[in-house]
N, C-alpha and C positions, 0 to 999 in steps of 0.2 A: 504494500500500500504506500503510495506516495505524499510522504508528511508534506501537511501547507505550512508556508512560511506564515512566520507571523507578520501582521501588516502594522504598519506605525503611516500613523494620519500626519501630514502635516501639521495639522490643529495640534498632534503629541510632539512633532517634536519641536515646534516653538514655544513650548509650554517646558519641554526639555533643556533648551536653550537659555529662560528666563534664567533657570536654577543652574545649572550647570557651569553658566558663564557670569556666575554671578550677579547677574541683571537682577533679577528683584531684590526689592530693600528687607525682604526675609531672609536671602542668600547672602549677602554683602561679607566680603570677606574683614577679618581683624586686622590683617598686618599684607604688609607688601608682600612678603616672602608666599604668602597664601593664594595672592593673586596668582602669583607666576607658577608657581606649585600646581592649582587648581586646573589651570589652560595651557598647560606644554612650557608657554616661554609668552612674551611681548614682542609684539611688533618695533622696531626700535628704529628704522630708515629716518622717520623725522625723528628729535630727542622728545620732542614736546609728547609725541605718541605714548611713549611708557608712562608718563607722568597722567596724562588723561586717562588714561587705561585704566590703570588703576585707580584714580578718583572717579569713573564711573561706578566701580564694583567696590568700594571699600567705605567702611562707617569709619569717617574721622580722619579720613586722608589727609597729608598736607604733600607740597613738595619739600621740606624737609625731611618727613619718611622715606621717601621715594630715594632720595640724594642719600640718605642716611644707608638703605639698602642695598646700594650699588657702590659707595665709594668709602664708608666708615665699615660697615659690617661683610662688606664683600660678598652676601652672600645672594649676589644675583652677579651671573658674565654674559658682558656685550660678544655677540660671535657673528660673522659671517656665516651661515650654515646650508638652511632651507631654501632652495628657490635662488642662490646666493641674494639672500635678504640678511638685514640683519635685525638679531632679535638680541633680545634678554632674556636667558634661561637660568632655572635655581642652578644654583653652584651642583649641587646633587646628580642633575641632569646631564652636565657640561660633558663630562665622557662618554655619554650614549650619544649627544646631539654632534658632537666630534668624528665618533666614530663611524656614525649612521651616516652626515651630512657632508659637516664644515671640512673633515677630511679630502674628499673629492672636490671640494670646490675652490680648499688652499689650492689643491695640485693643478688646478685649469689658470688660479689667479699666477699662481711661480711662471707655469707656462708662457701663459702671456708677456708678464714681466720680462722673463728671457728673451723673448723674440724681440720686445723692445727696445730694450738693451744695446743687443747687438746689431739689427738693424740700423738704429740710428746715432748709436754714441759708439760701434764696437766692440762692447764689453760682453765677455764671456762668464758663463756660472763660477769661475771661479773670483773673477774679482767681484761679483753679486756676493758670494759667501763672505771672502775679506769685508764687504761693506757691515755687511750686518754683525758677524765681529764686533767691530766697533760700534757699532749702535748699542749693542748688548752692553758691552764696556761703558757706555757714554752713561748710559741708564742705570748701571752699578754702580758711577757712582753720583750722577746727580740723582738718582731715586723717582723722580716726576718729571717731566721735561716736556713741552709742545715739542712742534714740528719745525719750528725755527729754532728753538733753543737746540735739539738735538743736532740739527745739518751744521749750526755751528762748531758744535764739537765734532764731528764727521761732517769734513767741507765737501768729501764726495757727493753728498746727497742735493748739492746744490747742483748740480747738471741738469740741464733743461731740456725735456723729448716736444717733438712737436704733434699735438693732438687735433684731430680732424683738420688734417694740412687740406687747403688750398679750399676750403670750407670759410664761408662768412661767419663762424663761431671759432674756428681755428686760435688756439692757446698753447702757450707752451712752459708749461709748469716744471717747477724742480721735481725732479726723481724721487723726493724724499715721502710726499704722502703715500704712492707706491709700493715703494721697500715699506715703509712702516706697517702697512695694508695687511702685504703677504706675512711680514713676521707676524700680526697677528692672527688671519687667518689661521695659521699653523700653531696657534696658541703658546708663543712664544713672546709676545708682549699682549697688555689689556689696557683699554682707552681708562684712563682715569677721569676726574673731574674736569669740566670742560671750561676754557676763559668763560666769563658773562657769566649769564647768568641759567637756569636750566635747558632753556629752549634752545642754547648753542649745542652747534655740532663741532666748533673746534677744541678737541679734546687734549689730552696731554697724556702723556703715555710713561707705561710702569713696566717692568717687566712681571711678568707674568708665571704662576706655579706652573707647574707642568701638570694636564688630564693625565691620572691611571689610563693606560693601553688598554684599549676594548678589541674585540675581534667584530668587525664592520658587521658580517653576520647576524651574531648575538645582539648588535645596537642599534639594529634595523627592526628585527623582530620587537625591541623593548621600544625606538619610537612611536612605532604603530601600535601598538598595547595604550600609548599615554596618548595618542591621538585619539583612537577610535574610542576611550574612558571620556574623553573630554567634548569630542566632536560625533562622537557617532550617535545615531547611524551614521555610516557615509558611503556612497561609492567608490567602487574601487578607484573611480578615475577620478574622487576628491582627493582619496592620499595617494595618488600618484600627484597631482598636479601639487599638491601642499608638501611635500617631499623634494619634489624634483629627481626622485627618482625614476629608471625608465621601467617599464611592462614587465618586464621579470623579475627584476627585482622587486616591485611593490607586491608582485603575484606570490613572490618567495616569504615576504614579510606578511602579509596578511596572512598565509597558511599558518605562521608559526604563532599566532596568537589566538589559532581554534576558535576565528569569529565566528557567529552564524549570520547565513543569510536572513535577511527580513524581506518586506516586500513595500517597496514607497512608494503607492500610486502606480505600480506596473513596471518600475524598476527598480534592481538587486541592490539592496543597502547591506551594511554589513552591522553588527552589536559585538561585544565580547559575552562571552556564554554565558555568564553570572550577572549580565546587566539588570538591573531593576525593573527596565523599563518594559522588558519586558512580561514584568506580572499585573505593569498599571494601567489604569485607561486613558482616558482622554485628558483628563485633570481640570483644571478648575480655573473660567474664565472671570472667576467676581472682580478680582483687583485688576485696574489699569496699570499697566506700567510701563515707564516712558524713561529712552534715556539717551544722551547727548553723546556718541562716541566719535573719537577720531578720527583723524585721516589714517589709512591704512591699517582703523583697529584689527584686530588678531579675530573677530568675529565675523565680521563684516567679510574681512579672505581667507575662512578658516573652512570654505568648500571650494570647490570649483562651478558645482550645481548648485544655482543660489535660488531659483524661482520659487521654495518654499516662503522665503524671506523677502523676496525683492522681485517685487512685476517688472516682468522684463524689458515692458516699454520703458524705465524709469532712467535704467542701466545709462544711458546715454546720458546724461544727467549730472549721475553721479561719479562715473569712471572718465578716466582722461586715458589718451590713446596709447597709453601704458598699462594699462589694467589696473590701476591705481585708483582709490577708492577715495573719497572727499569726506569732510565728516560731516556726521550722521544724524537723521533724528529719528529715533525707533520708537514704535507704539505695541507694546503685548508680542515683543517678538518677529515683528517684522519692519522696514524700513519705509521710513514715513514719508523723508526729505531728507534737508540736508541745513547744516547752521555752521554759521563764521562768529566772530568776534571783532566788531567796530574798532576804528581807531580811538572813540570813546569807550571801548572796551564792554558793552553791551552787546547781551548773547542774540542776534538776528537770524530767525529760519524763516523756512522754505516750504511749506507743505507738499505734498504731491497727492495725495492721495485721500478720498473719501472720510476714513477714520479723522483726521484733522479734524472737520467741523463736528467730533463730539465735546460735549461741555468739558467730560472727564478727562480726555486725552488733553486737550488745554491747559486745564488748571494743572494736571502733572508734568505737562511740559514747562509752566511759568515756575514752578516746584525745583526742577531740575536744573533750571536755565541758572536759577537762584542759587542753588547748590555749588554749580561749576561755577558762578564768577565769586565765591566764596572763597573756592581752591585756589582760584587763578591772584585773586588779590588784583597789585597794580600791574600781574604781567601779562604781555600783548603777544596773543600768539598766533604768528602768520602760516598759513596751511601752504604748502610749496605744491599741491596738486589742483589745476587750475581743466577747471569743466563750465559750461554752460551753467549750472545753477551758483558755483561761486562766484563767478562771473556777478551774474545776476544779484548778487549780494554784498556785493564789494561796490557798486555802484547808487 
């Protein structure tokens, strides 16, 4: 006899999503470290990203926490990994998301590097090796140091490649954010506290512990276990695309975590077998709840199949021709619009969608708005993913 799969309604799993992702103010996590723990890692491309992220989902967030957790406490690390994205994953994590990811994605970044190199300045892997040597040396013994301060002590890093030659954006940068890039990619140095003030990306740099050696295998199998806990259901072609891994390999990792299939509207989702969800029902629409996430939050691209969440007409809208996501305004688990912050520093959205003109979703919108420029204080944060509706909001 041919067992049915069990079916999960869209209705369940945004109602899955509220709790899971922390979105409702019943879930809301205590500490930073819980955020990042609870959801794989943080989105981390813009800085300002982590910081929102967490003040959607946390009771009492400040950016202070947030700074305290990444650069006193250490116990979250910036990586280049997934998607070559970069995120903020728990310290706990960092040797599984190394060995699963950011591994393969150091060796494409070295690659590239090399070919640059030599192409345009002549240098070979080995004077690449002697360079970073000395960066390592420079960093032992000033301890923190930018990207300037470093090339100073290592003047090689001051050589200049030329990028997108013969292009009307063509630049030609010292060599030094590059090498500093790849050593960390390869977890070999870790961005510290950044000049300014939270929402810079110009960081200064430490050297960095070494990740325990995972066997890629085993770190593959254990991402997709802390994906599919966190995100699933999902298709297989979400944690392929959320990986950046290719078709065998995410076919090899999903096997080894004994998902089972479910059934989402007539295609293959996948659960881990001891999921909850599936003993529940549909669960319980009485509370509204509304909330303000970032540009490129960790929910918003934490599928590749978004249409449970997000009318597809809308998409255009909200992505820029990167697949980059604008931030957000969500109602009960799915995405409503999209909202900026004034140069008066007042929260301004965008509705799109029917649910807007309910009383309830309003008043917890003006709730939340309130919330976030609570976190925010006097700082002003510019979204760098420009679409038709920010657009529209900037004006």
């Amino acid at each position: 006899m041919t067992r049915t799969r069990p079916r999960i309604s869209d209705r369940q799993r945004r109602a899955l999503l509220l709790r899971r992702h922390l979105l409702s103010p019943s879930a809301r996590a205590t500490s930073v470290e819980q955020v990042a723990e609870t959801l794989v890692g943080l989105h981390a491309t813009e800085p300002a990203t982590v910081f929102l992220s967490v003040a959607a989902r946390m009771n009492g967030a400040t950016p202070q926490a947030v700074e305290r957790a990444l650069y006193e406490d250490r116990g979250l690390v910036r990586m280049l990994c997934m998607r070559r994205t970069m995120f903020v994953v728990p310290k706990d994590l960092a040797p599984v998301v190394e060995a699963s990811a950011a591994r393969m994605v150091a060796a494409r970044e070295r690659a590239a590097l090399a070919k640059v190199l030599a192409e345009q300045l002549g240098h070979d892997t080995r004077w690449l090796a002697d360079v970073e040597t000395e960066v390592a040396a420079a960093l032992e013994e000033l301890g923190e140091a930018d990207a300037t301060q470093i090339a100073d002590a290592v003047p090689r890093l001051k050589e200049q490649i030329t990028v997108s030659p013969g292009k009307p954006y063509e630049t030609r940068p010292r060599i030094s954010n590059k090498v500093l890039t790849v050593m960390a990619a390869e977890g070999r140095l870790r961005r510290g506290r950044p000049q300014g003030s939270w929402t810079s990306a110009k960081f200064r740099w430490t050297l960095a512990e070494p990740h325990p050696h995972l066997a890629t295998d085993q770190a593959r199998v254990e991402l997709a276990t802390r994906y599919l806990a966190a995100f699933g259901p999902a298709m297989l072609d979400d944690l392929k695309w959320w990986t950046g891994w290719n078709l065998t390999q995410t076919r090899t990792a999903l096997a080894g975590t004994a998902a089972v299939e479910v059934d989402l509207d007539g295609a293959t989702g996948y659960l881990l077998p001891d999921d909850p969800v599936l003993q529940e029902g549909e669960g319980d629409d009485s509370d509204t709840v509304v909330n303000l996430l970032p540009t490129l939050d960790l929910t918003a691209m934490g599928w590749r199949n978004r249409d449970w969440y997000l009318d597809p007409a809308h998409a255009p809208e909200l992505f820029d021709h990167n697949g980059n996501i604008c931030p957000t305004v969500w109602a009960d688990g799915r995405i409503i619009g999209g909202w900026r912050q004034q140069d008066d520093r007042q929260i301004v959205t965008e509705l799109l969608t029917s649910p807007a003109a309910n009383p309830r979703v309003r008043a917890a919108l003006a709730a939340e708005a309130d919330r976030l420029s609570e976190f925010l204080g006097n700082v002003r944060v510019r979204p760098h993913v420009s679409t038709p509706l920010m657009h529209r909001l900037s004006t």
